[in-house]
C-alpha positions in Angstrom: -14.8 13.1 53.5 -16.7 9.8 53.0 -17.7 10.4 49.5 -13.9 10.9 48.8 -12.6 7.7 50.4 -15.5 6.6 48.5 -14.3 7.5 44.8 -10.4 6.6 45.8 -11.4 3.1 46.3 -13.2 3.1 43.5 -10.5 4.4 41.0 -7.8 2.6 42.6 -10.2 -0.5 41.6 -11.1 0.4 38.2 -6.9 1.5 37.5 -6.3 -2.6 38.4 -8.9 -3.9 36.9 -8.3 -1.9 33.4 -4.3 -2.9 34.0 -5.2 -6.6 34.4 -7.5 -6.3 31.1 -4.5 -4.9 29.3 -2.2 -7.6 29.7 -4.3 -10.3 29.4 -5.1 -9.3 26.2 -1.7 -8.3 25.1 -0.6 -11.5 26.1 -3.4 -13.5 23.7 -2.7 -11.5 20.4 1.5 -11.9 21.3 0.7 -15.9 21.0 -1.3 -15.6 18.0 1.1 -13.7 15.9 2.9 -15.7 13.4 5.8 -14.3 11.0 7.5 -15.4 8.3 10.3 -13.6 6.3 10.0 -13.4 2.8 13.2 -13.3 0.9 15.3 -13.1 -2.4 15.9 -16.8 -2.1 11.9 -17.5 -1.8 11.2 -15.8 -5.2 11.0 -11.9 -4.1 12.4 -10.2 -7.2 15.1 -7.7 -5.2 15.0 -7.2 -1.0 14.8 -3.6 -1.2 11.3 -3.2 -0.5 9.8 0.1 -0.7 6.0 -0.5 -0.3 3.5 -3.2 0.0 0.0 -3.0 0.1 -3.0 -5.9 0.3 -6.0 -5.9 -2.0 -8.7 -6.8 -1.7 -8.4 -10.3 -3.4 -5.8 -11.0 -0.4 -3.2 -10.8 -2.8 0.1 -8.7 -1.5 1.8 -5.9 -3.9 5.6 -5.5 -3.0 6.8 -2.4 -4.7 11.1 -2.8 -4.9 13.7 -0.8 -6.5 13.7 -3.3 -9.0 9.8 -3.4 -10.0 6.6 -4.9 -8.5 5.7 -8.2 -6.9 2.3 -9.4 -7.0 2.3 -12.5 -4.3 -0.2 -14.8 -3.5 1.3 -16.6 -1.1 3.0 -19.3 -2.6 4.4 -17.9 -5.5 5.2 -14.6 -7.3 4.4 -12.7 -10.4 6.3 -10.0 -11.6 5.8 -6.5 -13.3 8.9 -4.2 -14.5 9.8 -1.6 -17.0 10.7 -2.6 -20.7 11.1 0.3 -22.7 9.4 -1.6 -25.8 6.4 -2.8 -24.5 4.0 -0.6 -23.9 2.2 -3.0 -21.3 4.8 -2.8 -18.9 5.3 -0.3 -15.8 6.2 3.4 -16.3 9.3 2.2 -14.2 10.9 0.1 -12.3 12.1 2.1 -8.5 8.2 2.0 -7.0 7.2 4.3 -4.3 3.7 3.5 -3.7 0.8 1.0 -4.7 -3.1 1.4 -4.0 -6.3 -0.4 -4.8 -9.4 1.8 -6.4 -12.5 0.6 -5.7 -13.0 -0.7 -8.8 -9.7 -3.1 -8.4 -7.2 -1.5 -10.4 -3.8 -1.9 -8.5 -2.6 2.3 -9.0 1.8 2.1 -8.8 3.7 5.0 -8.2 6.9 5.0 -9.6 9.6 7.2 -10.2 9.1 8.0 -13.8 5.1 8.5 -13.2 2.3 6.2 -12.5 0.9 2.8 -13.6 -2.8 1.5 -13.6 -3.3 -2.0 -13.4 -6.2 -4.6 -14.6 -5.3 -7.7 -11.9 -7.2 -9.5 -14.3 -6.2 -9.4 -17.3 -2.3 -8.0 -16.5 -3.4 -4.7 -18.8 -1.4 -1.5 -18.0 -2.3 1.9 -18.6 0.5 4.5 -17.8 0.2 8.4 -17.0 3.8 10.6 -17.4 4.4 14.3 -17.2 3.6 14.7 -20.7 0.9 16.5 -22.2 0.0 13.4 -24.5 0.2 10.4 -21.8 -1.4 11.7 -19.0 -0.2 15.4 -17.6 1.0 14.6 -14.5 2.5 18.0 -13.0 5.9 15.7 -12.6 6.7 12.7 -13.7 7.8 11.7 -10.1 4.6 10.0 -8.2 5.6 10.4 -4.3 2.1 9.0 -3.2 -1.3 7.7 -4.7 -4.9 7.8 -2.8 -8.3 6.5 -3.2 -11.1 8.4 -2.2 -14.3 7.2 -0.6 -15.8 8.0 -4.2 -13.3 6.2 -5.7 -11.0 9.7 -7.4 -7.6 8.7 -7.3 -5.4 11.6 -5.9 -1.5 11.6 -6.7 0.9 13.9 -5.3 4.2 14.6 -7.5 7.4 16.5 -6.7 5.4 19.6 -7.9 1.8 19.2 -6.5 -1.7 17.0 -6.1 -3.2 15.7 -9.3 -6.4 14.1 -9.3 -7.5 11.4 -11.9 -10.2 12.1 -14.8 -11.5 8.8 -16.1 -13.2 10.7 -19.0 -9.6 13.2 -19.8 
C-alpha cells in the first residue's frame, strides 16, 4: 500500500513535469517560425503548385501546372516544355521532383520524366517509348532515390527503376 502511494506520486509528478516540458518548447519553435507567401506577383511562374522539394544546394524546386521553378530565394529560373528543343522538360503539368545523390534534380511529369544537370541546365528525358527511355507509361506519378542512389519511378502501370548504363 505504501509502495503504491509511492509510484502515484511519482507519475502524477513525471505527467506535470513532461506537460510543462511540452509547452515550453512548443511555445519557443511557435516564436521562431517565420513565413512568407510566395506568389504570382513575386515571380512564381503559375500558383498552382503541385510539388516542391529542397536540394541540397538550398535551392527550392516548385513543380506547377505550368512547368518548374527553380528559386533561390530572391529570384526565379524557369524550365517548361517546348516541343522543339530537345533540352526542355518532357512536360509542363509536374507531379513530382527529387534530388539523386549525385545532384541531378529527377521531375516527374505528366508526359514522363526529366533529369536535370543544376549546373549546367542539361536535360535528359525518359517517355514510354522503346527508343527514349521505356518507361511502362508515360505518366510519372512519383520518383525516389535510394540510399544507393537507383532512382525508382512509379507510372500509371507500375515501378520502373533507372539503368545508368541502359
Amino acid at each position: 500500500m505504501v509502495i503504491s502511494k509511492y509510484l502515484k506520486k511519482i507519475l502524477v509528478l513525471v505527467f506535470i513535469f513532461s506537460f510543462l516540458n511540452t509547452y515550453t518548447s512548443y511555445a519557443s519553435i511557435k516564436e521562431s517560425i517565420r513565413f512568407k507567401s510566395i506568389t504570382i506577383e513575386d515571380g512564381l511562374s503559375q500558383s498552382t503548385v503541385e510539388t516542391m522539394s529542397q536540394d541540397s544546394k538550398g535551392y527550392i524546386w516548385i513543380g506547377t501546372s505550368d512547368g518548374l521553378n527553380k528559386y533561390n530565394g530572391y529570384k526565379f529560373k524557369y524550365y517548361k516544355n517546348d516541343k522543339y528543343n530537345k533540352n526542355s522538360l518532357a512536360s509542363n503539368y509536374i507531379i513530382d521532383i527529387a534530388e539523386d545523390k549525385d545532384g541531378y534534380i529527377w521531375v516527374a511529369t505528366l508526359e514522363g520524366a526529366s533529369k536535370i544537370n543544376p549546373n549546367t541546365d542539361e536535360i535528359e528525358n525518359f517517355f514510354a517509348d522503346e527508343n527514349n527511355g521505356n518507361l511502362s507509361n508515360k505518366r510519372v506519378c512519383k520518383i525516389i532515390n535510394t540510399k544507393d542512389n537507383k532512382i525508382f519511378m512509379a507510372t500509371n502501370d507500375g515501378l520502373n527503376i533507372y539503368d545508368e548504363k541502359s
